[in-house]
Structure formats: C-alpha cells, structure tokens
N, C-alpha and C positions, 0 to 999 in steps of 0.2 A: 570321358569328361563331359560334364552337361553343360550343355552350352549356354550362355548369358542373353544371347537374343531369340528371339520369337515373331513367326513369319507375320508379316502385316499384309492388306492387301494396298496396289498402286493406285495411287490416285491419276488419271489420267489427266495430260498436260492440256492447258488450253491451245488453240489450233494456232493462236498468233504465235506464240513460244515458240510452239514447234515449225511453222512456216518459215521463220526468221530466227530458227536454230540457238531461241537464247540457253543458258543454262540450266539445269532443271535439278536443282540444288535438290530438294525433297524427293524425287524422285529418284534419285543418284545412293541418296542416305536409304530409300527404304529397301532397293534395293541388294547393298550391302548385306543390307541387315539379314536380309532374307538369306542369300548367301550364307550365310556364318550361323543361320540358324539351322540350318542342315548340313554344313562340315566343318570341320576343326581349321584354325588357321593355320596348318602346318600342313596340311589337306586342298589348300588353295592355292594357284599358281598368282603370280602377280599378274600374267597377261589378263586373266578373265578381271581383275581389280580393274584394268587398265581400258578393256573392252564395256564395261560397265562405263569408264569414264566419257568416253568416245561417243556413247551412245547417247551420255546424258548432256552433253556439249560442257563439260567440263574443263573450261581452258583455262582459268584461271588458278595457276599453280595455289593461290592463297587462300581459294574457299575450296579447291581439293584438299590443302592440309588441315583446314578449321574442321572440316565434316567429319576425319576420318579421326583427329585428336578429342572429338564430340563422341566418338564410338566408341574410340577406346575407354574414358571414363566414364561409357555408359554400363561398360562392362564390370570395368573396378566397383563401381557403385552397386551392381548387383551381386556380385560377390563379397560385396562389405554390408550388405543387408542384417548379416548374422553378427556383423561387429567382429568376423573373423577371417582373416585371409589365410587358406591353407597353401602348403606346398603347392600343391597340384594347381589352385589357381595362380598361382604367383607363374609357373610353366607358361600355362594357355595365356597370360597378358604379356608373357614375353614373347611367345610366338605372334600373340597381334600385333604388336610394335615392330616385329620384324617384317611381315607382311604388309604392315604400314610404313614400313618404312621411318619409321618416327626415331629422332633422334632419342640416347638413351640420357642426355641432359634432360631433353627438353622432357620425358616421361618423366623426370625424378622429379622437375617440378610443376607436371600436370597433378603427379601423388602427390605432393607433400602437403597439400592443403587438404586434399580428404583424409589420408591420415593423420595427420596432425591433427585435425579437429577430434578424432576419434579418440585417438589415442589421448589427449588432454582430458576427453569427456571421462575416460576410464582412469584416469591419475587422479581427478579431483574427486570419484568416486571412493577410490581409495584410502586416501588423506582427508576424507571430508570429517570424519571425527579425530583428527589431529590424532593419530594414535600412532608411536614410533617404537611398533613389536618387530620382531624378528620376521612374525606371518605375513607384515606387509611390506618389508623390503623382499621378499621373497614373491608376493603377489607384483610387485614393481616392475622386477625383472620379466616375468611371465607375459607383461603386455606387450612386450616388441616380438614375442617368440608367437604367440597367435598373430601378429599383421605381419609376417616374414621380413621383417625391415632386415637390413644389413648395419654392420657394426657402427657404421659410418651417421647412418640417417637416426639410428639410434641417439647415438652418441646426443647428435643433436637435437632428438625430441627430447630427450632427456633433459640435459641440460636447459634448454627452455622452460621446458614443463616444473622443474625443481624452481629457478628464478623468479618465475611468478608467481610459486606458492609461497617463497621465501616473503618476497613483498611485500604479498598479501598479510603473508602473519605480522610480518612487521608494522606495516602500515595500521591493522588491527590492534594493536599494543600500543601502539602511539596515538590510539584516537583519543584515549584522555589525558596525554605526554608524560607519562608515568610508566614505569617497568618494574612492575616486582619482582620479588624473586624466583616463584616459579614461572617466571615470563621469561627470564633470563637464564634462566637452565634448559628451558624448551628450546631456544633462540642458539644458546651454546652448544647443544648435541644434534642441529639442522648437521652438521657438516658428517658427524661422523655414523648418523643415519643416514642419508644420503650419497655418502661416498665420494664427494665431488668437491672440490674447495666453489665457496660461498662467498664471493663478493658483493660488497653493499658499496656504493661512491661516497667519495667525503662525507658529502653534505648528508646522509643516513646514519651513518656511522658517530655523527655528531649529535646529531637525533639521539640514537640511541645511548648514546654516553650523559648524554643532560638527560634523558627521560627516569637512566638510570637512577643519576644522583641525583633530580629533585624526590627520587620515593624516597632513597635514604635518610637525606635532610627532615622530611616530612615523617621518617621511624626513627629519629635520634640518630643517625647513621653518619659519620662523612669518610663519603669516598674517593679517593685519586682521579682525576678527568685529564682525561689529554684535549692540552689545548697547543695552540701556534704560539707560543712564548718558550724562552730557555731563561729557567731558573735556576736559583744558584744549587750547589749539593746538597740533599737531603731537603730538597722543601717541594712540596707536594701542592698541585693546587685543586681546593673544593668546588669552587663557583665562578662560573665568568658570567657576564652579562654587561649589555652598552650602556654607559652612561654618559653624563652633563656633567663635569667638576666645576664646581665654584668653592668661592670659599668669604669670609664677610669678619671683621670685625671689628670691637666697639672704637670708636676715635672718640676723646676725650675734646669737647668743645666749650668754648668761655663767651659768654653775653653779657653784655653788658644793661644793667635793673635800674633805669631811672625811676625815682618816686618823685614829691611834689618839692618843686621849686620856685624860686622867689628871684624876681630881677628890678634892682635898683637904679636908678640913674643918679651919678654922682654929679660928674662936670659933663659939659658939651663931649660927647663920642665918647664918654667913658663910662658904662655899667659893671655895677655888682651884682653877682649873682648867688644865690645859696638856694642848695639842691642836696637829693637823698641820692647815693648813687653804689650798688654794689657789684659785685663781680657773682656770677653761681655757674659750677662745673655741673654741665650734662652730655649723655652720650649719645652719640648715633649710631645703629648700625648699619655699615655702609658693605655689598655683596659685589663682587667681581666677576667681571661679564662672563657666564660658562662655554668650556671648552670640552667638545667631543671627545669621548674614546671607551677602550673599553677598560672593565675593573674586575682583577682577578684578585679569587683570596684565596692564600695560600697557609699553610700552618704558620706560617710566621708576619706572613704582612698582605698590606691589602695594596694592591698595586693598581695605580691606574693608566694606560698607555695610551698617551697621545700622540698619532703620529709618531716622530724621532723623539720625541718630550717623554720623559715617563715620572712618574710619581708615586714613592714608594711610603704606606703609614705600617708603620710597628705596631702587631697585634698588640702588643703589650705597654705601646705607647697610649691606648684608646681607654681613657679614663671611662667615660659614657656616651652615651650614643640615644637617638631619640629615629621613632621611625613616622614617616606622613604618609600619606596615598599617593606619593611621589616624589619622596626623596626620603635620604636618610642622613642625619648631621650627625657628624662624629664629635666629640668633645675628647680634645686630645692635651697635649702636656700644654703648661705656660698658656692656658686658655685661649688655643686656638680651635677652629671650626674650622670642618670640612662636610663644606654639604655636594651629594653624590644626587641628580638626578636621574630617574629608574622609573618603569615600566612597574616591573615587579618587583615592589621593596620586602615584598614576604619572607622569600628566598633567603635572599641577601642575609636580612635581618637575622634567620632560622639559624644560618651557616656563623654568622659574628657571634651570637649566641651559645652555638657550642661552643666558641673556640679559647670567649671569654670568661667560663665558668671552671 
C-alpha cells in the first residue's frame, strides 16, 4: 500500500527550546511523518510513537492528540484527492487510528465533514439537471460504495443530502408563490425517486398548498386546501386569507328646512310668528369599527373566524359584490353590506367568481 506521507527534512529547534526543554510541536509532527512515510502503521510499534514523543517534550496529552488527529486527516485527505476512497485505503486509515490510538467516535467525526462535503459535491452533480431516470438513482447508490461509508453514515449523508435538494426545489417553485402542474408532479414523485419519506414542516406544506391553489384560481381551477377549521360534511374549502370585517349601513335621518320667516309683536311678551318649515329624509352611511380574523371560502359559504366569534355568509346568499385595492363589499339579501378588508383582494375576488357563476 502506498503510503499518504512523504519524508520532510527537520527543521532544527532553537537552543532556548531546547535548553529549557519546551515542546517541539513541529518537530514532533515532521517526524511522525517521516516515520510512516517508510512503513506501514501496522509496521510500527507504539513504543517508538512514544519515544518520538519523549524526545520532542511532548507532555501535554492535548496537543499530542491535536497533532496526531492532524495526521490522520492529512492522510484521509490524500487519499480523497481522486474523490475516491478504496477498500484498501479505508484498511491503512484504520490501522492509523489504531496506532493513534484515536477513538473510533471521535474518527467518525474527524470524517464526516470531509466526506460529507464530497459526497454532497457528487449528489448535486448528479441532480443538477433535475433528471429522476432510473440511471441516476443507480448513480446515487454508487456514491457511498466509492467513499466506503458504512450503512450507518450513509444512511445519513443520504438523507441530508436528499432534504436539502428537497428544499432547494421547493423553495425554487415558490419563488413566484405559484405551483403548477408540472411543478407538482416533480414535487409528488421526490418520494418514490428517492426512496426515503420526505417531510416538509407545517409551515412549507402550507406554502405549498396556497402556491398550489393560487395557479389554479389563476387556470379557472378550484381546488380543496387544508386549512385548521372543521367544516360541516361535504364542504370543501378554496381560499383562506386574513382579514378586517366590518360591515356599514344606510340609517334613515330627518332635518329639520327652515325658510324665511316673519315675527310680530302683538301685546307686551307676546309675538307672532310665521315661517317656511319642512321636514326632508336623508341617509347616512354609517361603518362598524373592523374586527380581525381570517375568512375561508368554502363551496357553500364564505366564513369569517374571529377568535371564538365566527361569521358565516351563504354563497348563494351574495346578490353582488364590488372589489377595491383593499377590500371587497359583499351586497347580500335585505340590502346588507359586508365589507372584508385584504391584502390581496384579487384571489378572493377570482375564487367568489367561480363559485357565483
């Protein structure tokens, strides 16, 4: 087996070091080095490791283990040069570890950061044209079997590696909050390409259900969304979204129309007077301070939930409806009004649209 290091020459110590017997870290490391570039570590006894350390004034147990945990990944590193770890070197870094003595935790996670970087560099390589053929789940599998990983460390570069391409495409599909449909067939067969169940948290999965149905909305489409409300049997809801409920209307008010008048004086303290004086009915509209919540539409009605308060209007109640750059007033039976302030009255609008035609 060829060995990973290569003899250096020794730099010699300054005289005060060595008078005063400090440590000779570098000297100690070239050392080694030189060691192991003329025998194998299963070829070396610990005593001469230990007479190397003796020599170097190496007392400190915790820059003898930095030095020698510096070696060993000096070797992983030259044998990953090729982006390949075979059998045979995966042997000779066990045998260093053993002659280092290094724990087999603490090697699992001196590797996992140079494999893992490697191995990621080779999955996005593969996935970089989104292509979900049979040849690259096959190429998949083949990247743990060149870095000799174990089923174990697989397992989990794997799964890492798969959730952050998952993300990635998601987060990519959501950059203009829309999902079409081949966005969503890509997004549905991640799982059964990959092989792995595919979780997204709440708050994606919400993402992705509104992304969905605003494309719909936006093709003539409405489709079913799961939201946190329980509806009655058989109703289905299109749209949620936060709004402002208010609601305003006309009160009939009376004034009183003086015109010109005439005042008399008859006896001491006592006037007549004559005057034009009529009554005219006009209206006010008068609006009702808005309260928060959100407003679902569902095939049959449009519900607004406030807190424990909720507010339900009958699709088929909504005679007409008028839409502004921030609200939307419903015109409902017996000439009431319900005005919905919104962010986005487009939606809204899009979704009442289908459902009253």
């Amino acid at each position: 087996m060829k060995t990973p290091f290569k003899e250096s020459d020794i730099v010699e110590s300054g005289f005060v070091r060595k008078l005063f017997k400090l440590p000779l870290n570098d000297e100690f490391e070239v050392r080694i080095e030189n060691l192991l570039s003329i025998k194998q570590p299963d070829e070396i006894n610990v005593t001469e490791i230990n007479q190397i350390r003796s020599d170097c004034n190496m007392y400190s147990q915790a820059q003898f283990d930095t030095i020698l945990c510096r070696l060993y990944l000096k070797a992983l590193d030259a044998f990953l040069s090729d982006s390949i770890l075979s059998s045979e070197e995966r042997i000779y870094l066990n045998s260093l570890r053993v002659l280092f003595e290094i724990d087999a935790k603490q090697v699992d996670l001196l590797e996992r950061t140079r494999l893992f970087e490697l191995y990621c560099d080779r999955f996005e390589k593969i996935m970089k044209e989104n292509s979900y053929t049979e040849e690259n789940a096959e190429k998949l599998k083949k990247i743990s079997a060149k870095l000799s990983l174990n089923k174990e460390v697989e397992h989990s570069f794997y799964s890492s590696c798969v959730d952050d391409y998952c993300k990635k495409l998601v987060m990519s599909s959501l950059e203009d909050e829309r999902i079409n449909a081949s966005e969503y067939e890509i997004l549905s067969q991640l799982k059964s390409f990959f092989g792995i169940e595919i979780n997204y948290n709440p708050a994606t999965e919400d993402e992705i259900d509104l992304a969905r149905s605003l494309w719909n909305i936006e093709n003539g489409k409405l489709g079913a969304i799961k939201v946190d409300y329980h509806f009655k049997s058989k109703e289905e809801c299109y749209y949620q979204t936060d709004v402002g409920l208010t609601d305003f209307k006309q009160k009939p008010l009376h004034i009183n129309f003086n015109g010109m008048n005439c005042r008399k004086n008859i006896l001491n303290g006592v006037y007549w007077k004559m005057s034009y004086t009529a009554l005219q009915d006009i209206e006010e509209d008068r609006f009702n301070k808005p309260v928060s919540g959100i407003s679902f539409i569902t095939n049959r009605r449009i519900i607004i939930k406030m807190g424990r308060a909720n507010k339900s209007i009958f699709i088929k109640s909504v005679i007409d409806y008028a839409v502004f750059h921030n609200a939307v007033i419903l015109h409902g039976e017996k000439d009431s009004y319900t005005v919905l302030l919104m962010n986005n009255t487009k939606h809204f609008a899009m979704v009442l649209a289908l459902l009253l035609r």
